[in-house]
LUMVEXKE-560991 format. One record per residue (C-alpha): x, y, z. Coordinates in steps of 0.02 Angstrom, whole numbers. Last residue first. Layout:
N
<r c1="X" c2="Y" c3="Z"/>
...
! end
This chain:
515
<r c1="1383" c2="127" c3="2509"/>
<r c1="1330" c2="0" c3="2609"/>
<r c1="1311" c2="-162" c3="2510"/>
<r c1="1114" c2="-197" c3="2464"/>
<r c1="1129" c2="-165" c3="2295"/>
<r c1="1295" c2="-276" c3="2276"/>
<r c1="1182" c2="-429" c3="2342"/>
<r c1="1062" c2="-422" c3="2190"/>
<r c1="1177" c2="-396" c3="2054"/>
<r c1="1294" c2="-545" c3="2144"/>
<r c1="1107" c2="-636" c3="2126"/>
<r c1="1096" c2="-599" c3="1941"/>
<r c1="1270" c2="-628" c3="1897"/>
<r c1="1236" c2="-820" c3="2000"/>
<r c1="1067" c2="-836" c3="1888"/>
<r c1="1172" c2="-782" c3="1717"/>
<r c1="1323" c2="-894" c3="1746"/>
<r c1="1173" c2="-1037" c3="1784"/>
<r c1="1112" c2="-996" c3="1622"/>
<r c1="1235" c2="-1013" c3="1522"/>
<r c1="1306" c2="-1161" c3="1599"/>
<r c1="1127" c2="-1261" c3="1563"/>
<r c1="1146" c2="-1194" c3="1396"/>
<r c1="1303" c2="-1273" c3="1366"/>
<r c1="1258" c2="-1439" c3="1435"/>
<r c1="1104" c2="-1450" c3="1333"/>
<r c1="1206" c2="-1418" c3="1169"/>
<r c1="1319" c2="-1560" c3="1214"/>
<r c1="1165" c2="-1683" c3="1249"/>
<r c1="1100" c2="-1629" c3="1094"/>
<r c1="1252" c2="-1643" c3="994"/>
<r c1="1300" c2="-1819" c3="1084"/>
<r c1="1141" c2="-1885" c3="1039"/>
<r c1="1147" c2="-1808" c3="864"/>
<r c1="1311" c2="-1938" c3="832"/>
<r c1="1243" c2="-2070" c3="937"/>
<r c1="1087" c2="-2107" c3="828"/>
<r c1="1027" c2="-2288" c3="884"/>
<r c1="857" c2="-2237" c3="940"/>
<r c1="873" c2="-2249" c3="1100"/>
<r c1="1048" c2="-2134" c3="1092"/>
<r c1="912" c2="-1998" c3="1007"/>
<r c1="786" c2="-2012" c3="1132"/>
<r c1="897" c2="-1987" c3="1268"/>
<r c1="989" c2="-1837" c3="1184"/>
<r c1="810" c2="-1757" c3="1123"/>
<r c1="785" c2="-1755" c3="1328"/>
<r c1="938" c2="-1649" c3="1346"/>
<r c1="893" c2="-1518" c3="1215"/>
<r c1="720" c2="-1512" c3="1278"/>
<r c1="781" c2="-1489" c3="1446"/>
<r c1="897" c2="-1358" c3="1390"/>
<r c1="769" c2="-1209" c3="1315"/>
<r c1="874" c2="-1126" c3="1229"/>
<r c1="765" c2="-1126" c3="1078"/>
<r c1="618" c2="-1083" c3="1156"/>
<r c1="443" c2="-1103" c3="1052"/>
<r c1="521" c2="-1215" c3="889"/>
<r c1="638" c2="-1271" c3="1038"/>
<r c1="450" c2="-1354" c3="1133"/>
<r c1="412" c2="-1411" c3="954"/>
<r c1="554" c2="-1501" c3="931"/>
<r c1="523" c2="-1579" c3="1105"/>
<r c1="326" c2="-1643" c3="1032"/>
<r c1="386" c2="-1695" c3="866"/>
<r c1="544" c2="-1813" c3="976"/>
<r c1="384" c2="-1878" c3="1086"/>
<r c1="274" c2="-1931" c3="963"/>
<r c1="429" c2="-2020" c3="846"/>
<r c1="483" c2="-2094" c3="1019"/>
<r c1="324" c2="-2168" c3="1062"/>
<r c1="408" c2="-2283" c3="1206"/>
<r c1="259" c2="-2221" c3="1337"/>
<r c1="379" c2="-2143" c3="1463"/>
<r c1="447" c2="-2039" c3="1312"/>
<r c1="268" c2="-2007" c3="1243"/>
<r c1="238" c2="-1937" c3="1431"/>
<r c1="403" c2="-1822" c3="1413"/>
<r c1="337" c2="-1760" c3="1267"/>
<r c1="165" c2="-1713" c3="1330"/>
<r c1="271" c2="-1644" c3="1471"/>
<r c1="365" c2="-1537" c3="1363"/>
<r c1="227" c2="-1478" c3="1228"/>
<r c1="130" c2="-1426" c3="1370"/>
<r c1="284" c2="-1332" c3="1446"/>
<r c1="313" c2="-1237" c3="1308"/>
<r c1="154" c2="-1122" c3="1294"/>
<r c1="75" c2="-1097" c3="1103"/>
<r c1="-10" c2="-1216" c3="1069"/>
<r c1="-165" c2="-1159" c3="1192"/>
<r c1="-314" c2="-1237" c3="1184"/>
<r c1="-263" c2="-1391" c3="1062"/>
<r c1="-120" c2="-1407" c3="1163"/>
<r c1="-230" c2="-1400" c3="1326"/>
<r c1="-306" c2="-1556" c3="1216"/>
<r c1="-174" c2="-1657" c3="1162"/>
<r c1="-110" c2="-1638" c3="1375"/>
<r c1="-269" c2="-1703" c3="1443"/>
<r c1="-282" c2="-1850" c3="1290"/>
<r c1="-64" c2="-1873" c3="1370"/>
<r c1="-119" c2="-1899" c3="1552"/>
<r c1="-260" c2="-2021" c3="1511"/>
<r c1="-163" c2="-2123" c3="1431"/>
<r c1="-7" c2="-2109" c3="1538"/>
<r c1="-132" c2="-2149" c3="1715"/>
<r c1="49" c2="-2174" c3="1809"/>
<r c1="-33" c2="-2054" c3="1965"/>
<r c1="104" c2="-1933" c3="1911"/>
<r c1="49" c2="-1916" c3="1742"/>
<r c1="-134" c2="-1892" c3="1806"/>
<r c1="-58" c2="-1758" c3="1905"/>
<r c1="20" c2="-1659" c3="1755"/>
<r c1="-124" c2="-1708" c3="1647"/>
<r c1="-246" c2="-1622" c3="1734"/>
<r c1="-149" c2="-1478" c3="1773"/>
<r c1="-133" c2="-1449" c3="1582"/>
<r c1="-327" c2="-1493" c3="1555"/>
<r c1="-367" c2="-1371" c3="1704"/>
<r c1="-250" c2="-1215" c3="1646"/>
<r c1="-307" c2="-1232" c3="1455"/>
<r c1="-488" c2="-1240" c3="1490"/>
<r c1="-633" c2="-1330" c3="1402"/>
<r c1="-791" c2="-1266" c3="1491"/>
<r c1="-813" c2="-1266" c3="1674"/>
<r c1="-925" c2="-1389" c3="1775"/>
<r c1="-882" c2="-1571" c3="1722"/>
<r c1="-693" c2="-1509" c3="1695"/>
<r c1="-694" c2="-1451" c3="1889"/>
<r c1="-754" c2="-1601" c3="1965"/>
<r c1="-621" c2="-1692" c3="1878"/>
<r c1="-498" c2="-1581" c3="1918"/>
<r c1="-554" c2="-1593" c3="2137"/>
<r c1="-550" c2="-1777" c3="2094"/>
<r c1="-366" c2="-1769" c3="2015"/>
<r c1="-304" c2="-1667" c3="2167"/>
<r c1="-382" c2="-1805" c3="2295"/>
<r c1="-277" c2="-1933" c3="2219"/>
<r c1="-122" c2="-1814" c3="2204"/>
<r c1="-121" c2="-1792" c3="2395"/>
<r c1="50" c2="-1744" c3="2401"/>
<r c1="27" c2="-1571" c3="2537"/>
<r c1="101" c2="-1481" c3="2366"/>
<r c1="-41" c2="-1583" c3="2260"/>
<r c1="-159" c2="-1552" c3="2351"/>
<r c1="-141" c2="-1379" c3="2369"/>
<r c1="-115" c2="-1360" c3="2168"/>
<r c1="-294" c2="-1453" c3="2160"/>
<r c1="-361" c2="-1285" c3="2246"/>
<r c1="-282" c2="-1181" c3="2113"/>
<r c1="-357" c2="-1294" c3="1984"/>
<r c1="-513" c2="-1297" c3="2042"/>
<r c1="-549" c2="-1109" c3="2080"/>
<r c1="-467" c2="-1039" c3="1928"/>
<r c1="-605" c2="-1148" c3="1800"/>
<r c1="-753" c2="-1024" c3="1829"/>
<r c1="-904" c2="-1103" c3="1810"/>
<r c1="-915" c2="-1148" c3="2010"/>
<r c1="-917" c2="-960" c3="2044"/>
<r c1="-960" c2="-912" c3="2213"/>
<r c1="-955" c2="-1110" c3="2276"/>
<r c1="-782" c2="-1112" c3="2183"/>
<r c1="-719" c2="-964" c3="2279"/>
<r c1="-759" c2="-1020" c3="2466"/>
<r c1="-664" c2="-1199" c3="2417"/>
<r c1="-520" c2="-1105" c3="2369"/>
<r c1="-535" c2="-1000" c3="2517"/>
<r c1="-549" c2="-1137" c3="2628"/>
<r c1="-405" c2="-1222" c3="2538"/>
<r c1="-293" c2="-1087" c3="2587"/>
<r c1="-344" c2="-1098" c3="2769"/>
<r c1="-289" c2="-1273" c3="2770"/>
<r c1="-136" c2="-1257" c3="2655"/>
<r c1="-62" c2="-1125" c3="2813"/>
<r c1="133" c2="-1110" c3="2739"/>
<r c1="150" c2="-936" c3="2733"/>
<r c1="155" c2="-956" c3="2551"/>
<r c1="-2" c2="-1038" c3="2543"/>
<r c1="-91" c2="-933" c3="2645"/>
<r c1="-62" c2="-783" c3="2514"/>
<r c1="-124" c2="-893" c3="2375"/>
<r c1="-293" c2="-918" c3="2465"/>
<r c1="-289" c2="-746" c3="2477"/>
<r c1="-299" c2="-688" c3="2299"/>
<r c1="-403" c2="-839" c3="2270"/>
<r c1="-513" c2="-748" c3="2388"/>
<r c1="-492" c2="-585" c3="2307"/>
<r c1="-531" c2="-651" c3="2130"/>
<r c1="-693" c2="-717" c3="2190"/>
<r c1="-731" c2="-571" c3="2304"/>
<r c1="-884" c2="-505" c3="2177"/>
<r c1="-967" c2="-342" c3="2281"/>
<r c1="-819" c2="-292" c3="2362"/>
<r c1="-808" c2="-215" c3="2527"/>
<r c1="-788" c2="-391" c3="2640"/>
<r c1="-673" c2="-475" c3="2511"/>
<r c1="-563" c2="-316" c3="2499"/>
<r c1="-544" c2="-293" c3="2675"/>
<r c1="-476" c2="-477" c3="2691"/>
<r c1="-361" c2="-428" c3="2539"/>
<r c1="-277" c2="-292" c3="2643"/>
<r c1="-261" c2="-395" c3="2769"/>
<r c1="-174" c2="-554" c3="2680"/>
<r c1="-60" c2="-430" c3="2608"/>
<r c1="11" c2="-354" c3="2761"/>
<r c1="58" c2="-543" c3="2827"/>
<r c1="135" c2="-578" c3="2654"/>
<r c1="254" c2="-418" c3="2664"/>
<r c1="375" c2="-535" c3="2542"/>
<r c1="405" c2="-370" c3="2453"/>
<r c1="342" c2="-475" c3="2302"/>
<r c1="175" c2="-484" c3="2408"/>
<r c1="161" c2="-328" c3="2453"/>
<r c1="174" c2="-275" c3="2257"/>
<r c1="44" c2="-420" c3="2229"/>
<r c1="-80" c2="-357" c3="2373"/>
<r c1="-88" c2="-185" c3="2289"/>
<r c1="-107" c2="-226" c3="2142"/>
<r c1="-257" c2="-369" c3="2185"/>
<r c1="-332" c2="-241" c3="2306"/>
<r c1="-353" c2="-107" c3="2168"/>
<r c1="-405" c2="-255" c3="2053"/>
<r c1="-552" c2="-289" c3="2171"/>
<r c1="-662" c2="-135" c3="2152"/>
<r c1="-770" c2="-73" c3="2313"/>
<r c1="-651" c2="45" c3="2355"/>
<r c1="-586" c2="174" c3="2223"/>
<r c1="-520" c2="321" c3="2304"/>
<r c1="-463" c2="240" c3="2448"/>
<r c1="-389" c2="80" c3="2351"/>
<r c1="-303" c2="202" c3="2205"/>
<r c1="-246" c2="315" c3="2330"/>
<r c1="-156" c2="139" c3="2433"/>
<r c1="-76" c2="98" c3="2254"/>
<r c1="-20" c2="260" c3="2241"/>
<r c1="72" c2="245" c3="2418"/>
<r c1="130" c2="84" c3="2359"/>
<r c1="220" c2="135" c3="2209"/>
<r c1="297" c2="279" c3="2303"/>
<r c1="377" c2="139" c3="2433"/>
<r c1="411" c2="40" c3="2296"/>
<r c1="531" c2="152" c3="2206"/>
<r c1="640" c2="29" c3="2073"/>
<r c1="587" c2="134" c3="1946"/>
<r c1="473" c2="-14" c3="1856"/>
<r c1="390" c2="-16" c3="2020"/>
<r c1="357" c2="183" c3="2010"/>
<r c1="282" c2="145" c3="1823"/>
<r c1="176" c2="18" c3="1893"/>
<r c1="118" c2="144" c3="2033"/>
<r c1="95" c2="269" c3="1935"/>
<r c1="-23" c2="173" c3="1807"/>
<r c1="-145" c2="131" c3="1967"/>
<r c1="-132" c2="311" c3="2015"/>
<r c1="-182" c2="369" c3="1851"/>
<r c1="-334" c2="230" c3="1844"/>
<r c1="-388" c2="291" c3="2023"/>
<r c1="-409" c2="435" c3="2003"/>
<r c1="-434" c2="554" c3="2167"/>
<r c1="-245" c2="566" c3="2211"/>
<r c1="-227" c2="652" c3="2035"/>
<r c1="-101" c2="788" c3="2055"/>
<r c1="-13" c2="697" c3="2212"/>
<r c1="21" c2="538" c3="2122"/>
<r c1="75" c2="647" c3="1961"/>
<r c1="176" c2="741" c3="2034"/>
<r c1="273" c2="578" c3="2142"/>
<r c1="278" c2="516" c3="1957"/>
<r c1="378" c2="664" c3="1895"/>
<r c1="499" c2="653" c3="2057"/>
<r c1="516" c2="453" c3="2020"/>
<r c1="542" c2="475" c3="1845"/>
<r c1="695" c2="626" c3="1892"/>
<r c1="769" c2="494" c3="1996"/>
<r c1="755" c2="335" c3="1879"/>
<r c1="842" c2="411" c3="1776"/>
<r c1="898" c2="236" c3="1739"/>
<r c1="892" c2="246" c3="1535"/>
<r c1="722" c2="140" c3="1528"/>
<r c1="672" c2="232" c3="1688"/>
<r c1="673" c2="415" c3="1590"/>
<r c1="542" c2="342" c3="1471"/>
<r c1="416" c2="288" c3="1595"/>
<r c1="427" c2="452" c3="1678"/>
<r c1="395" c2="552" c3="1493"/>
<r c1="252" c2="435" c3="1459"/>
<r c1="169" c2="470" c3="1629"/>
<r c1="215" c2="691" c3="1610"/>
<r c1="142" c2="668" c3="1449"/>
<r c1="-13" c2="567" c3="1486"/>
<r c1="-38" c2="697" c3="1611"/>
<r c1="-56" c2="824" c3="1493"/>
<r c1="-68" c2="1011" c3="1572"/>
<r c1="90" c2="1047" c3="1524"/>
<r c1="40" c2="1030" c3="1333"/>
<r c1="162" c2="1127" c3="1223"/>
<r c1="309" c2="1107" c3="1346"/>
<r c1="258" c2="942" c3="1408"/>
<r c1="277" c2="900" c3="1236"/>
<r c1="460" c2="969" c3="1210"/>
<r c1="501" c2="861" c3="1387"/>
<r c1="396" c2="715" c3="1271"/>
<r c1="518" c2="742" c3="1136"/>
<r c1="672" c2="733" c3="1241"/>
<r c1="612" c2="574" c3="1331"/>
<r c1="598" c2="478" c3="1158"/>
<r c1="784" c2="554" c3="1119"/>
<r c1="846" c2="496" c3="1268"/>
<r c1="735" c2="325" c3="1251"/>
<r c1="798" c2="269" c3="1053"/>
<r c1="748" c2="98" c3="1088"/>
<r c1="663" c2="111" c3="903"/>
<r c1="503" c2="84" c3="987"/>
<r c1="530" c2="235" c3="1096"/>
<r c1="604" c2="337" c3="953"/>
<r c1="435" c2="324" c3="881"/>
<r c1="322" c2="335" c3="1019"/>
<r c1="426" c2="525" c3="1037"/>
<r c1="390" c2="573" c3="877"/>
<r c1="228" c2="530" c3="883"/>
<r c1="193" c2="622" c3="1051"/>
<r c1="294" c2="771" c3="951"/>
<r c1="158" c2="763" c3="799"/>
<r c1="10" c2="782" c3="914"/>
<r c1="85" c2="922" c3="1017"/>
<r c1="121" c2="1004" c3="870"/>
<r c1="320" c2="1008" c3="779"/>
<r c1="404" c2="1151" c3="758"/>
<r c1="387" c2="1294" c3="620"/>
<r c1="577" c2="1319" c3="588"/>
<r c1="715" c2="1302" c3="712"/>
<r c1="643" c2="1135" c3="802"/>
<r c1="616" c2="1085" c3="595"/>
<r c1="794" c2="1054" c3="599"/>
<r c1="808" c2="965" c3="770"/>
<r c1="690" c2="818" c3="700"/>
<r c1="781" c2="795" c3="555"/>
<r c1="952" c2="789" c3="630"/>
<r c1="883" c2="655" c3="754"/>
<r c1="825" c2="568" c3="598"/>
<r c1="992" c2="606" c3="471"/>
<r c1="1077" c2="510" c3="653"/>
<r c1="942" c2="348" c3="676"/>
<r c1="970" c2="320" c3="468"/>
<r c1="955" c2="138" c3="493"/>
<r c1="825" c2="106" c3="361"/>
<r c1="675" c2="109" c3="467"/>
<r c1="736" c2="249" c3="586"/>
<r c1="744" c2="375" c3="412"/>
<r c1="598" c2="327" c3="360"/>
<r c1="520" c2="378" c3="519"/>
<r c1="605" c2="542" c3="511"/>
<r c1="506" c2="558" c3="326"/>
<r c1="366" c2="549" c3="389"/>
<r c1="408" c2="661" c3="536"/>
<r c1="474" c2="795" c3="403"/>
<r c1="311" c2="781" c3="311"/>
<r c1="188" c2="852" c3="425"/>
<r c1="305" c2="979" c3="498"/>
<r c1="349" c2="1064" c3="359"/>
<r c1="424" c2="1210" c3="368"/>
<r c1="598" c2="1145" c3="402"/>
<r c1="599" c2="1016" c3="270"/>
<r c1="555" c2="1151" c3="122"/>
<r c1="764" c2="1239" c3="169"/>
<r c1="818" c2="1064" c3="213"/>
<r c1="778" c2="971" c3="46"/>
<r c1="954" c2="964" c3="-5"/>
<r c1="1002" c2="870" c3="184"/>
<r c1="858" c2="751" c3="150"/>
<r c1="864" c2="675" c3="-26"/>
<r c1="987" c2="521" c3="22"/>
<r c1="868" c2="486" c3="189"/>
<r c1="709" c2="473" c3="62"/>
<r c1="797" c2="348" c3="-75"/>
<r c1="846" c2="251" c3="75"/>
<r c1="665" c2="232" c3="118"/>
<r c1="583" c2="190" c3="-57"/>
<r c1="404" c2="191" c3="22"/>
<r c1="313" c2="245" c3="-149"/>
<r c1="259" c2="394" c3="-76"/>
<r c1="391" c2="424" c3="49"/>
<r c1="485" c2="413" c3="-122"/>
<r c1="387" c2="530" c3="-198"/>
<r c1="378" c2="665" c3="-64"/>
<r c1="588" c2="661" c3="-56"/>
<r c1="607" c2="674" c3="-209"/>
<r c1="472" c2="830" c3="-247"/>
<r c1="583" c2="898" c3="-69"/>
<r c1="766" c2="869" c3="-194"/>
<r c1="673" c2="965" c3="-343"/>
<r c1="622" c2="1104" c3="-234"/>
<r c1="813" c2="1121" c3="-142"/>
<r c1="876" c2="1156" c3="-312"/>
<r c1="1067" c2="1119" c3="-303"/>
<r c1="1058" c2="974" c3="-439"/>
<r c1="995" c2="1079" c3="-583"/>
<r c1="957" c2="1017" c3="-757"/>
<r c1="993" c2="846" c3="-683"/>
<r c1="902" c2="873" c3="-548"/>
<r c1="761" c2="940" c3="-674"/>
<r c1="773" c2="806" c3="-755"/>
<r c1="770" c2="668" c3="-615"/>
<r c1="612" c2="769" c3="-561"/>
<r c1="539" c2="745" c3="-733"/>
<r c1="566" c2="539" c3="-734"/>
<r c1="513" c2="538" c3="-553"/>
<r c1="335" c2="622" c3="-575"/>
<r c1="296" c2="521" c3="-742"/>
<r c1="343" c2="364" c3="-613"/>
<r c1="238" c2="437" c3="-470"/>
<r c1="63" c2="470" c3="-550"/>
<r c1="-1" c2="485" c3="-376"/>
<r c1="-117" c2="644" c3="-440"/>
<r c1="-26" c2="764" c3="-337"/>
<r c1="119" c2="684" c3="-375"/>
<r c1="108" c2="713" c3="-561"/>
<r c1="60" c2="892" c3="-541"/>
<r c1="215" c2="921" c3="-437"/>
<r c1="313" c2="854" c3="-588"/>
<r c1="246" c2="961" c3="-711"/>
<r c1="309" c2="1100" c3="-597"/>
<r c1="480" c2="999" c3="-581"/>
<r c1="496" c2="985" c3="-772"/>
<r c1="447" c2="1175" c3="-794"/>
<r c1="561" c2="1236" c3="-682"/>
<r c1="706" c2="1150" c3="-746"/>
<r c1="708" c2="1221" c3="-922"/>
<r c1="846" c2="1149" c3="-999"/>
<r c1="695" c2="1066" c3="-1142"/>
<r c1="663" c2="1261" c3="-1182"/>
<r c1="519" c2="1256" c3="-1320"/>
<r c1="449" c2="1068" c3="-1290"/>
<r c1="500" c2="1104" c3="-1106"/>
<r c1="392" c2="1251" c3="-1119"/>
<r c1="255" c2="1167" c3="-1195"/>
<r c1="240" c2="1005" c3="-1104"/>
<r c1="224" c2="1155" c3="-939"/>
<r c1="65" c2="1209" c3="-1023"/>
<r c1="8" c2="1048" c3="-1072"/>
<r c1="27" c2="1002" c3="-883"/>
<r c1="-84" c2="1153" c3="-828"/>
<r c1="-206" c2="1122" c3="-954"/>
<r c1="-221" c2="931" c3="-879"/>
<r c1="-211" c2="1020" c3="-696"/>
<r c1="-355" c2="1136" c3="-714"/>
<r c1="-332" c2="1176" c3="-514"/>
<r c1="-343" c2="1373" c3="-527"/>
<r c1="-181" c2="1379" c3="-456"/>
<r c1="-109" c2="1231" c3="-595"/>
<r c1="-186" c2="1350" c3="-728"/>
<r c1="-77" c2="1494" c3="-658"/>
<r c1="81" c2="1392" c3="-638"/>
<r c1="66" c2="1321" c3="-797"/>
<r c1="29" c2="1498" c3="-888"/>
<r c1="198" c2="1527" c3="-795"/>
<r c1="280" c2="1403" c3="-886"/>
<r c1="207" c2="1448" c3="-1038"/>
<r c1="297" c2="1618" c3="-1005"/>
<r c1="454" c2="1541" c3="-970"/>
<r c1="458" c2="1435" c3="-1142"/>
<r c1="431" c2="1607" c3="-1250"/>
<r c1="418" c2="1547" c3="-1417"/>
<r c1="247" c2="1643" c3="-1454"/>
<r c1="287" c2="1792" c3="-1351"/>
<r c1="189" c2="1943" c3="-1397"/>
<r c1="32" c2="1834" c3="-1413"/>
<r c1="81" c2="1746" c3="-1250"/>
<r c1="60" c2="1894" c3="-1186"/>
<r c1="-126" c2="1917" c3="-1183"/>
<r c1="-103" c2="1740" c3="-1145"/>
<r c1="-8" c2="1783" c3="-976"/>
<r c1="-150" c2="1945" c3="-949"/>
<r c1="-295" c2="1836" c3="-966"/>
<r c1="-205" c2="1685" c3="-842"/>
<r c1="-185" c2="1856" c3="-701"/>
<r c1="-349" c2="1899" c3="-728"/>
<r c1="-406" c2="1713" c3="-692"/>
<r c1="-281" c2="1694" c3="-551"/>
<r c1="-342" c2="1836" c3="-446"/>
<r c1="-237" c2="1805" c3="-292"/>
<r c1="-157" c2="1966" c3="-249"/>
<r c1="12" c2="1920" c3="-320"/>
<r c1="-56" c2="1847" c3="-467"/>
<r c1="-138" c2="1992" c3="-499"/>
<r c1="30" c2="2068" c3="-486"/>
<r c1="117" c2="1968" c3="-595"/>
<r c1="-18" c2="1985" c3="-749"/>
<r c1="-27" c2="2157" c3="-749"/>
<r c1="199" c2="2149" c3="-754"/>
<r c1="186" c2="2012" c3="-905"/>
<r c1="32" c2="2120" c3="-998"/>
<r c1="152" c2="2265" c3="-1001"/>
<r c1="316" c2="2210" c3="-1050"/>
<r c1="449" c2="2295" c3="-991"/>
<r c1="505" c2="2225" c3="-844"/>
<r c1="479" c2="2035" c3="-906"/>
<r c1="604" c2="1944" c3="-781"/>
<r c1="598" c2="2087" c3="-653"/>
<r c1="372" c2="2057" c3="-655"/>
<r c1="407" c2="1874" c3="-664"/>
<r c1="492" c2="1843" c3="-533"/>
<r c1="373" c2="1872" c3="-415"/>
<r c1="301" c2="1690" c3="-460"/>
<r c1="411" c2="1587" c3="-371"/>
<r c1="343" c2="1418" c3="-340"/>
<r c1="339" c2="1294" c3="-214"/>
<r c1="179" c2="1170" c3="-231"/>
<r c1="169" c2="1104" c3="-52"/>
<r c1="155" c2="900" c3="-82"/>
<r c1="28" c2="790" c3="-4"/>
<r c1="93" c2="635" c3="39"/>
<r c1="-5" c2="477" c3="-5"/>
<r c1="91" c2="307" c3="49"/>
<r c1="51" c2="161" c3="-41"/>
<r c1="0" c2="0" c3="0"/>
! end
């Protein structure tokens, strides 16, 4: 699909009057023009066109003229004429040009343009033509080669210059687009509109100081915006200022302690930042100003609970339950809690609590079979899943869970039909395709199993349990060469990532050092 850019048709029709100083109908004509009056002003140019039969300017300017009054296929004729009279004319191949683009006829537009470049190669008109065309026709490199000559049209033109600043990111050009973007800062400046896209684009480009310099140059145009002020804080984290995001969050938290959306989105962004204690002061707004709605407890209970403040949490959540006026989530919420302090009865209470308020809803079961199944009771797991796949319909989590304890119970058959069908839900999460493998293994359907670990590094390719399980099959089946590959390749990523699990706990240690 092609891109349609609107071109500015740059002209200079003053010259006419010095050009044609003594001729009457020529200087009439001019300042009509001037004022706006085409018609008159196309009267007085064929008034002297009588004078001036061979004169390729003047048809030229009857081009001009036409093209102003919008008869574009007498305007082209007009400019056919004075290249048929002066062929070194380069104004009249780029204004026949311009007419070409403005109906999308781009290769008639890029055969003229190429004249008149040729005719002229310094003329920042013909190089701004170029560079609409081939943002036109999406011929990116072509853009980024046209840019610099096009500067003096560039700078004035907003709309265009961030088109063509995106071209320049997708082919690699991230210097011509930061260029780009400072050049039209000295002309006419980008909108509000036009900066947020600027700055989305550098963001997605992993470009973040320049992304957070466009939103500061939003904020400037819009400092009312808190979307702006958010976007900017967000942005200054990815290149750990995480200072200045904090102080533009702790703003924003006090700005809008009444909303509970903005304070939820602070909160996140404070997280990201590393600053929980502001994250959790929004969160606690976003409960206060917003009550009676469960996600504001679910946040907040999940930040507590990743600051292992467990005992906190399961407070908080027991408010929740009694103010709002669906507690499912909220008692699975602090079912979950119990577990990890260790009390499995009370956590199964709330399990069981949840599935009597919503027995359709296939959470309930499955996080009350994971009970049983860390207290061992894997015989009273599969009867809580079985109750659960009667009452729900067909649901990834359950028929996966399913088949992980009916795999452990020895019941392979029934194990792997749970596993084909979470597949068949979901085919998209590796672990499926890894214990369904591992069952076919168990089961001596090696051709099953070897499609079903592929298919886990089809997902994950350094994924090392897959590599190391394709090992075993292959020395079963009498290929020693790929079994030593595979088990090779499993040994190296195994190393891999336990260098990056000890980096990441020396990362974690070193930040709490004294300093």
């Amino acid at each position: 699909m092609k891109l349609q850019v609107r071109p500015r048709l740059v002209l200079f029709p003053l010259l006419i009057a010095s050009v044609y100083a003594q001729t009457d109908p020529m200087q009439q004509g001019a300042a009509l023009f001037r004022q706006g009056h085409y018609e008159e002003a196309l009267s007085e140019f064929r008034a002297a066109r009588h004078m001036r039969p061979v004169d390729a300017a003047l048809e030229n300017f009857i081009g001009i003229t036409e093209s102003k009054l919008g008869r574009l296929n007498e305007a082209n004729q007009d400019y056919q004429d004075a290249i048929r009279l002066n062929p070194k004319l380069p104004e009249a191949h780029k204004n026949l040009a311009f007419n070409y683009l403005q109906a999308a006829q781009y290769a008639p537009a890029e055969t003229q343009l190429k004249i008149a470049l040729a005719l002229d190669g310094a003329d920042p008109a013909t190089h701004y033509y170029l560079v609409i065309l081939y943002l036109s026709t999406q011929r990116d490199h072509e853009v980024v080669a046209n840019l610099d000559a096009a500067q003096q049209f560039l700078k004035d033109d907003p709309e265009t210059a961030v088109l063509a600043l995106k071209a320049c990111l997708r082919s690699g050009a991230s210097v011509e687009a930061e260029k780009l973007a400072n050049l039209v800062e000295t002309g006419s400046g980008f909108s509000a509109a036009q900066e947020f896209d600027l700055a989305a684009t550098f963001g997605d480009k992993g470009m973040f100081t320049e992304s957070a310099e466009r939103y500061r140059r939003l904020l400037r145009l819009a400092p009312a915006s808190w979307e702006a002020k958010y976007d900017l804080a967000v942005t200054l984290t990815k290149v750990k200022q995480t200072v200045e995001a904090s102080t533009l969050l702790a703003s924003l938290e006090a700005e809008h302690e009444q909303d509970p959306k903005i304070l939820s989105l602070v909160a996140s962004a404070a997280e990201y930042a590393g600053n929980s204690s502001l994250a959790l002061k929004a969160l606690q707004g976003a409960i206060a100003a917003d009550p009676n709605n469960p996600d504001r407890y679910l946040d907040y209970t999940q930040l507590l609970m990743d600051l292992n403040r467990y005992e906190e949490a399961a407070q908080i959540v027991s408010r929740g339950i009694m103010l709002a006026p669906d507690p499912y989530a909220l008692k699975i919420r602090l079912g979950a809690i119990e577990m990890m302090m260790g009390d499995h009865e009370k956590a199964t209470i709330n399990y069981r609590q949840a599935i009597e308020m919503h027995p359709e809803v296939a959470l309930g079961y499955v996080a009350l079979a994971q009970t049983y199944m860390k207290d061992g009771d894997d015989q009273q797991a599969l009867k809580v899943l079985s109750e659960g796949r009667s009452q729900v319909p067909a649901d990834f989590a359950l028929e996966y869970v399913f088949g992980l304890v009916s795999s452990e119970l020895g019941q392979e058959k029934q194990a792997i039909l749970a596993f084909v069908h979470s597949e068949q839900l979901n085919p998209n999460v590796v672990e499926t395709h890894y214990q369904l493998g591992m069952v076919y293994f168990q089961e001596g359907q090696l051709k099953d199993a070897q499609q079903e670990f592929e298919n886990v590094l089809r997902l994950d390719n350094s994924y090392p349990g897959a590599f190391f399980q394709l090992s075993r099959l292959y020395a079963r089946m009498g290929d020693m060469q790929r079994a030593r590959q595979m088990a090779a390749k499993a040994q190296e990523l195994g190393r891999t990532q336990e260098d990056q699990a000890i980096q990441a706990e020396k990362s974690r240690l070193n930040s709490f050092r004294p300093q």
